[in-house]
C-alpha positions as CSV (number, residue, x, y, z in Angstrom):
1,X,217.8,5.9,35.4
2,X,217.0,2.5,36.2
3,X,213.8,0.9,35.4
4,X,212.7,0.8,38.8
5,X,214.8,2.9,41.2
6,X,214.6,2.8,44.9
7,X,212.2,6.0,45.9
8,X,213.0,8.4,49.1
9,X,211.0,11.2,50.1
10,X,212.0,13.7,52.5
11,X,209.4,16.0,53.5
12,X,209.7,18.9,55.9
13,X,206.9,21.1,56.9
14,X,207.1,24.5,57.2
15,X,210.5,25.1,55.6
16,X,210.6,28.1,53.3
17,X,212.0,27.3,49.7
18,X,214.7,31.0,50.6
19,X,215.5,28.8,53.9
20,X,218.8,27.3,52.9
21,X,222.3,27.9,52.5
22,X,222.3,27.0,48.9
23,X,219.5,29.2,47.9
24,X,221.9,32.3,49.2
25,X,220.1,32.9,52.7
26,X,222.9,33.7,55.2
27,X,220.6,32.6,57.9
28,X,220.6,28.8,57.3
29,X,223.3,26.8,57.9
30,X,222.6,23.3,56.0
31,X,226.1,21.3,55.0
32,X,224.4,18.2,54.0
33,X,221.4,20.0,51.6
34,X,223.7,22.3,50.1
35,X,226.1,19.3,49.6
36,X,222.9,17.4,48.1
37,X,221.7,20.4,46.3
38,X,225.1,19.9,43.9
39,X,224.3,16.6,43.1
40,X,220.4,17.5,42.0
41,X,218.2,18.9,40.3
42,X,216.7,22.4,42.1
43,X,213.5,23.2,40.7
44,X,213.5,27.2,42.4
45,X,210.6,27.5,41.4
46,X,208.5,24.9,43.6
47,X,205.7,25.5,45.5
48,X,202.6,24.2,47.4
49,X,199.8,24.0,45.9
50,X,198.0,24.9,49.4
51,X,199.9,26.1,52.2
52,X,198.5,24.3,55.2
53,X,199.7,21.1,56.6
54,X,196.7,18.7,55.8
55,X,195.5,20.5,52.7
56,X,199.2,19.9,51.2
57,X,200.1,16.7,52.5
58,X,196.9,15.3,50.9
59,X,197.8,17.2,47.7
60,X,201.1,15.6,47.9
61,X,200.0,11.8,48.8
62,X,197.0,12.0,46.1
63,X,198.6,13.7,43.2
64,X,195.1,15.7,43.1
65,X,194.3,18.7,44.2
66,X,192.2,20.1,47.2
67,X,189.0,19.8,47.4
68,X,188.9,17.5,44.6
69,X,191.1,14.7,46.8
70,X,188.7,14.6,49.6
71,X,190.4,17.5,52.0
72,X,189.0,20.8,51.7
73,X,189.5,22.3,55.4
74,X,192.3,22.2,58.4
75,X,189.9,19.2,60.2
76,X,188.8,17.1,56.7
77,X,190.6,13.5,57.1
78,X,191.5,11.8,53.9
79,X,188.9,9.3,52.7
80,X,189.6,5.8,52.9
81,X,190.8,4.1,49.7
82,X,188.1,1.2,48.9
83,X,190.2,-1.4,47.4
84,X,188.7,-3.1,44.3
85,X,186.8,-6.9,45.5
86,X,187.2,-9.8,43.0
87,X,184.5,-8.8,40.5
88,X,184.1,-5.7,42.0
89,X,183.6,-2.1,40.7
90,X,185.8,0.6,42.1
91,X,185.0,3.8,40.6
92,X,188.1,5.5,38.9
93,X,189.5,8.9,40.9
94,X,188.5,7.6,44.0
95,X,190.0,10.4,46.3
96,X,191.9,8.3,48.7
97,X,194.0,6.8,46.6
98,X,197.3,7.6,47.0
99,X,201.0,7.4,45.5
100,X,201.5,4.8,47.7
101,X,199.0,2.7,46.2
102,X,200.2,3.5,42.9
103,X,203.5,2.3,43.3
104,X,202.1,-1.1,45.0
105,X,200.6,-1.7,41.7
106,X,203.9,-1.1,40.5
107,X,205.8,-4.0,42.8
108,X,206.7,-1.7,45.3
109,X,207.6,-2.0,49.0
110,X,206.3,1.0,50.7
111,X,206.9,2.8,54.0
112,X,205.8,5.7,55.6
113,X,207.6,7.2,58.7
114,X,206.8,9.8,60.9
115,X,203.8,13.1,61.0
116,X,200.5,11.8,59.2
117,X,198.0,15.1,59.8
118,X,195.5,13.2,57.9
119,X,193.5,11.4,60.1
120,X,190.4,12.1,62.0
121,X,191.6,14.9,65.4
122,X,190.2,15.9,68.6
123,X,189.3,19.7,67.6
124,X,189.2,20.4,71.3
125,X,193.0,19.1,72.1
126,X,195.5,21.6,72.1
127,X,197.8,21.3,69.3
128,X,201.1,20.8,71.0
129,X,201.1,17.6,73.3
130,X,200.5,14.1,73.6
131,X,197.0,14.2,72.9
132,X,197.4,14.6,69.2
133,X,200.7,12.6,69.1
134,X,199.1,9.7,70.6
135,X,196.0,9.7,67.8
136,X,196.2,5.7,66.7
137,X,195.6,6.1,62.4
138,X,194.1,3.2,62.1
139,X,195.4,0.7,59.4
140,X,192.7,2.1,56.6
141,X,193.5,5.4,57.6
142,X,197.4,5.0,56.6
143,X,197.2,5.6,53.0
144,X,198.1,2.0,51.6
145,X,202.0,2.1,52.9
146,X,202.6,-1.6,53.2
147,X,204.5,-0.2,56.5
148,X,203.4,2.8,58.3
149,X,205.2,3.9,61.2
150,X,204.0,7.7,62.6
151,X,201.9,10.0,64.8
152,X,198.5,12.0,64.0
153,X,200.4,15.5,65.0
154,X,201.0,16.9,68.1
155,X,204.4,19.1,67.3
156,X,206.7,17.7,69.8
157,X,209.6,17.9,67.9
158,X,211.8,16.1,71.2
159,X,210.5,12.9,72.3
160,X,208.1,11.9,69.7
161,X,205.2,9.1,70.3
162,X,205.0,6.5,67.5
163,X,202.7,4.1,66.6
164,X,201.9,1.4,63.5
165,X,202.3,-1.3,61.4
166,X,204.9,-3.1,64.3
167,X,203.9,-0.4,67.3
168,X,200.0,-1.5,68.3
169,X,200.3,1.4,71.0
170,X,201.9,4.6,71.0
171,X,205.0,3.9,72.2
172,X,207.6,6.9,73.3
173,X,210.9,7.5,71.9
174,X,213.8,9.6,73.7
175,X,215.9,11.8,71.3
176,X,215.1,14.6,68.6
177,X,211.5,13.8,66.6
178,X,213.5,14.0,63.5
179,X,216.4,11.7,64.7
180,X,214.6,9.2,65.6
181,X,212.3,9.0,62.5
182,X,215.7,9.3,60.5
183,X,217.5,6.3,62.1
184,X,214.0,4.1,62.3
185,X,213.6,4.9,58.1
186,X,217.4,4.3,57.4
187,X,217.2,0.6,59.1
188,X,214.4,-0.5,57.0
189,X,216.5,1.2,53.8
190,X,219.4,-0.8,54.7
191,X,217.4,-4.6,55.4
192,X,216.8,-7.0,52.5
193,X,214.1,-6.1,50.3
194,X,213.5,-8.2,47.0
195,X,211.2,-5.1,45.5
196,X,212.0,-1.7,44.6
197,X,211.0,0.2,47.8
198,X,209.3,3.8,47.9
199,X,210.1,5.9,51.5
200,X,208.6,8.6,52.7
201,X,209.9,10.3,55.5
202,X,208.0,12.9,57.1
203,X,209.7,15.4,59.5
204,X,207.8,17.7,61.1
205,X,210.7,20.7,61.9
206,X,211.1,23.8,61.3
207,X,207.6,23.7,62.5
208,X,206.7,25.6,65.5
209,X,207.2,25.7,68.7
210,X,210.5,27.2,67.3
211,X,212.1,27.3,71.0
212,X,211.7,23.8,71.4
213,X,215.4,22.4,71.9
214,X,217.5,21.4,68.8
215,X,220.2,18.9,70.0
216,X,223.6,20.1,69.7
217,X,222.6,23.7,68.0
218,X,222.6,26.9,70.2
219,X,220.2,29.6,68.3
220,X,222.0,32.4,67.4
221,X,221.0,36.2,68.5
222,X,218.2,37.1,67.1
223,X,220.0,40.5,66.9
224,X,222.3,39.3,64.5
225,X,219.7,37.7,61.9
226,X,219.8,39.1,58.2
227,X,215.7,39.4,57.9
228,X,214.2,39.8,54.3
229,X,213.5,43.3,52.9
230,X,209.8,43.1,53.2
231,X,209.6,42.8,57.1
232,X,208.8,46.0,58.3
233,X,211.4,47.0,60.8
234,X,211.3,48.9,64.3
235,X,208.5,47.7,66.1
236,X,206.7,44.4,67.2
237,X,206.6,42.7,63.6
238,X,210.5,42.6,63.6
239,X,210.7,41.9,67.2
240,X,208.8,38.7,66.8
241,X,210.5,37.8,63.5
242,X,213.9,37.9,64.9
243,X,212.4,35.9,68.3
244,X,211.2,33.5,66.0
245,X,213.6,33.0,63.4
246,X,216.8,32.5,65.9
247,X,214.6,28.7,66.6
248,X,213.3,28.3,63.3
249,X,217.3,28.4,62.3
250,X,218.5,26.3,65.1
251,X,215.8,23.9,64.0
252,X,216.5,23.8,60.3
253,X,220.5,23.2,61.4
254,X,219.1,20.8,63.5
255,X,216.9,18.7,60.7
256,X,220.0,19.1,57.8
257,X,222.3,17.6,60.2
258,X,219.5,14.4,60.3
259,X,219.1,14.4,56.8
260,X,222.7,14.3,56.2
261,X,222.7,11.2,58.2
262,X,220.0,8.9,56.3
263,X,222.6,10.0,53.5
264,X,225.8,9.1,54.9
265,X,224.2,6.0,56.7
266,X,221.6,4.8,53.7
267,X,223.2,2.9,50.4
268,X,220.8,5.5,48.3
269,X,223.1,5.0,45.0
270,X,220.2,3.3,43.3
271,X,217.9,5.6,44.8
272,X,215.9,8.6,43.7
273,X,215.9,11.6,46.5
274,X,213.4,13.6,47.1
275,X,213.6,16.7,49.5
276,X,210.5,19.4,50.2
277,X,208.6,20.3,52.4
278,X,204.6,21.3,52.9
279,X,204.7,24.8,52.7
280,X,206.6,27.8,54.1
281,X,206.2,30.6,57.2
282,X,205.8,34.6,56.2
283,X,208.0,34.8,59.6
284,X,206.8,38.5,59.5
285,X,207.2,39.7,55.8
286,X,205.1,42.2,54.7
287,X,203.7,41.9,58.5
288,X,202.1,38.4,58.6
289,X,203.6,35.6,60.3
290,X,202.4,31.3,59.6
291,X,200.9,30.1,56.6
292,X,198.0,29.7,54.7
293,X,198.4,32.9,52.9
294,X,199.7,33.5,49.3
295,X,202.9,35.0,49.6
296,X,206.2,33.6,48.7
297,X,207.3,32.9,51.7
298,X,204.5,30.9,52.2
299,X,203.5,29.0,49.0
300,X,207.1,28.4,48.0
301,X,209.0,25.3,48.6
302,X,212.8,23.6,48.4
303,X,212.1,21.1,46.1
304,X,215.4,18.7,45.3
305,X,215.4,15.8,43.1
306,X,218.7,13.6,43.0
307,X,219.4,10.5,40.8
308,X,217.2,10.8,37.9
309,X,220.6,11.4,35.0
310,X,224.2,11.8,36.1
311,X,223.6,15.0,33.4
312,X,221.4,16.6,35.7
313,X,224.0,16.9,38.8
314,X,223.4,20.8,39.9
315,X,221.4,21.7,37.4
316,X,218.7,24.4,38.3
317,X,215.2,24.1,36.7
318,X,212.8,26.9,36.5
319,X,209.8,24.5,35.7
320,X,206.4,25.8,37.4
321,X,206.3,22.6,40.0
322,X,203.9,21.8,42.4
323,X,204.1,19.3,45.3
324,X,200.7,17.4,43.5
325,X,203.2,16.8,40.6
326,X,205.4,14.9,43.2
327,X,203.0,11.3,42.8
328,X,202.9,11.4,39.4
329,X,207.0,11.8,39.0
330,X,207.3,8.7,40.9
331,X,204.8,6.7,39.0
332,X,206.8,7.6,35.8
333,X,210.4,6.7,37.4
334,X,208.9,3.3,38.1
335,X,207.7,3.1,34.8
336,X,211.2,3.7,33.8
337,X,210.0,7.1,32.0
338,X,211.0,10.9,32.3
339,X,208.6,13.5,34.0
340,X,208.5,16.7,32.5
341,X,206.4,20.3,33.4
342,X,204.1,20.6,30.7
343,X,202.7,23.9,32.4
344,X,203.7,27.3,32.0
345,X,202.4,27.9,35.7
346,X,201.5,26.3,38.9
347,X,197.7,26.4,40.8
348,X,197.8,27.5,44.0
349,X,194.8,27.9,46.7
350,X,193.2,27.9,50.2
351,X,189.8,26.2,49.4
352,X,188.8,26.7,52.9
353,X,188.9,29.4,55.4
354,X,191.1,28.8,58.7
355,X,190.3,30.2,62.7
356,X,194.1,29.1,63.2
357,X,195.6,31.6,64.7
358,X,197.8,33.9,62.9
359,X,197.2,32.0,59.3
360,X,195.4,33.3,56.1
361,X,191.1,33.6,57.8
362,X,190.1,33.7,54.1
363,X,189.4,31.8,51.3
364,X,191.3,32.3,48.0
365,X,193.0,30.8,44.7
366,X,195.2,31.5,42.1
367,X,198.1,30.7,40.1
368,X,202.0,31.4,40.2
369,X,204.0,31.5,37.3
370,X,208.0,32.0,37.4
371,X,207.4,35.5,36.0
372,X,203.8,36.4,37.8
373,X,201.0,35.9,40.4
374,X,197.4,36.4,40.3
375,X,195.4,35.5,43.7
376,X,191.6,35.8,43.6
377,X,189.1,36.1,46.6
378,X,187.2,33.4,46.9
379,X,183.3,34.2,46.8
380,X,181.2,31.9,48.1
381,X,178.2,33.9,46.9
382,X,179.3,33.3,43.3
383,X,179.1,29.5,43.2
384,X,181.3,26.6,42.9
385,X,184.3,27.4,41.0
386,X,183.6,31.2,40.5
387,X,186.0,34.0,42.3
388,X,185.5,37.6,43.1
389,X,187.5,40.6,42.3
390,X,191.4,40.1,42.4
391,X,193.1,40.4,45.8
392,X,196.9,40.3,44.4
393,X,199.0,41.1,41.4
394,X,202.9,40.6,41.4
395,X,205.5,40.5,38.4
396,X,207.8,38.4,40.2
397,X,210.6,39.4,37.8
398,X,210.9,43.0,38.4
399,X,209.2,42.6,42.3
400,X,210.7,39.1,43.5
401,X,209.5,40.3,47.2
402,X,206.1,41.5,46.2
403,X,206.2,44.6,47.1
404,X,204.0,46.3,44.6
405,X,200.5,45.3,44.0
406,X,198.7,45.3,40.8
407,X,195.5,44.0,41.5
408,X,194.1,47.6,41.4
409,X,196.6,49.0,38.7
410,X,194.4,50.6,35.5
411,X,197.0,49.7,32.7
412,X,197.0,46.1,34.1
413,X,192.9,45.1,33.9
414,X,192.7,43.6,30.8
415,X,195.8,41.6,31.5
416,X,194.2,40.4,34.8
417,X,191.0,39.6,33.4
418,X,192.5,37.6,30.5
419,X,194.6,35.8,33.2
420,X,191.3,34.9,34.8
421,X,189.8,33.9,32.0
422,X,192.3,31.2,31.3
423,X,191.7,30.4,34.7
């Protein structure tokens, strides 16, 4: 690996890590991720470290975990990074610091393109629609990308409003959301740069609304969809799930096909790739649908990491990963070091209830290992830091799809409350 490689992140939201062609799911049809799944290294065992948008994405920018980075609920923006004055004091951990400062300090040209969900929002806008699309971030707000090209939210995955570093006003854009991002990142990847540059490009499909049209894909019957073993079937949990998935597929077609062409269209041979996403969607196993909650399908991730040794094309790593590791990878590649897990398992959490429709309405935390999972309730009656009694137990070896809860087995307390303890 070169001292300084070229950076890209890819980040999806709301893609499931089981949501791919390469991880075996008969569903997804995704040419260009398999292809780039050959030539990297898949940590399978990936996750969020908090499956909501904003929670994550400021886990992911700060390398720090929620609350401690300054995000704790759905509506908490991300503080604003005080830069240190000449002769200044700037207290260390500030919490809106991000990776894109970091890699400033490092000589780094920076860009950010495309969903931000980290800025102040109107709480009385609907979700989907201009409104939120056409938020200006201001330029404090834009975590230190020396370019910053994007929208607040607004899930309009067709016909996206951007606004920035050269867009003063929202300005609107014709074509798939992720198209367009993709060909405005891939132009300033291909122009002169005389630095090592760090992309991030931030997509915001497979999100919901999953009937929105994706160019060129027809969604399949929902009829003919392979669901996972824990959806119950026969009744309205299954209806919806197959309703849902046959856009949710379309969409993820949709977004490899836009991927494939940074890759085919960007000189990335010097360049580290990154592709992820936020969190994932229960999409109706064991009867819940969104995120938020601590489930597979929700806290687990596609995590792909291309161009760090020609030794590591295809290799599969069971490493305990989190997307708050993501920052500090990147500050060891431009360091010219290797990154490695020094965990045996991954935190994961909701640190604040959600009113969101459909997702997690409680509280909780945890960790996940490759070989278990231990979720806690959160009690806010205990005090900072302290958790009630356990809400969920899994061996994820023998019970991959969580079927079986511990949390109230007899021969498994003093295992759980040595778990805790470590804690």
């Amino acid at each position: 690996m070169a001292a300084q490689p070229n950076i890209l992140w890819i980040v999806t939201t709301q893609w499931r890590a089981q949501a791919t062609g390469y991880a075996g799911d008969a569903n997804a049809r995704t040419p260009w991720l398999d292809g780039l799944a050959s030539e990297a290294v898949n940590f399978t065992q990936a996750v969020t470290p908090h499956p909501l948008g904003p929670q994550a994405r400021a886990a992911l920018l700060t390398g720090r975990l929620c609350p401690d980075n300054g995000v704790s609920g759905y509506w908490d923006a991300l503080p604003v990074y005080q830069q240190e004055k000449p002769g200044g004091h700037r207290p260390p951990h500030q919490p809106g610091r991000t990776v894109a400062h970091a890699l400033a300090d490092r000589g780094y040209a920076t860009a950010f393109f495309g969903k931000w969900h980290l800025a102040p929002r109107d709480r009385s806008a609907p979700f989907v629609g201009e409104a939120h699309a056409k938020i200006i971030v201001p330029p404090e707000r834009r975590g230190g990308f020396g370019l910053w090209e994007g929208f607040e939210s607004g899930f309009l995955l067709n016909d996206p409003w951007l606004h920035g570093t050269r867009l003063p006003q929202p300005k609107h854009f014709k074509g798939y959301q992720a198209d367009v991002l993709i060909q405005r990142a891939a132009e300033w990847l291909k122009a002169p740069h005389s630095q090592p540059v760090f992309c991030m490009v931030s997509l915001e499909a497979p999100h919901p609304p999953y009937h929105a049209p994706a160019p060129q894909v027809a969604e399949v019957k929902p009829a003919s969809l392979r669901l996972r073993a824990n959806v119950p079937t026969g009744g309205p949990v299954e209806k919806q799930a197959r309703e849902e998935l046959a856009g949710y597929y379309a969409h993820i077609e949709a977004t490899d096909r836009a991927v494939g062409k940074l890759i085919a269209e960007a000189d990335l041979s010097g360049t580290v790739v990154v592709f992820t996403s936020v969190h994932g969607d229960m999409h109706g196993s064991h009867g819940l649908f969104r995120k938020a909650w601590p489930h597979e399908e929700s806290v687990r991730v596609p995590l792909l990491i291309r161009g760090l040794k020609p030794g590591n094309r295809g290799r599969t790593d069971l490493s305990p990963v989190s997307l708050v590791d993501l920052p500090h990878m990147a500050v060891a590649w431009a360091e010219g070091r290797e990154w490695h897990s020094r965990r045996d398992n991954a935190l994961i959490s909701m640190p604040a209830a959600t009113e969101i429709p459909l997702q997690c309405p409680v509280a909780w935390r945890g960790f996940r290992s490759p070989k278990h999972k231990l979720v806690l309730n959160a009690d806010p009656s205990a005090g900072s830091g302290q958790a009630a009694t356990p809400w969920l137990y899994y061996d994820l070896e023998r019970d991959p799809l969580e079927m079986r809860n511990l949390a109230e087995d007899p021969g498994r307390q003093d295992e759980i409350k040595e778990l805790i303890r470590l804690m």
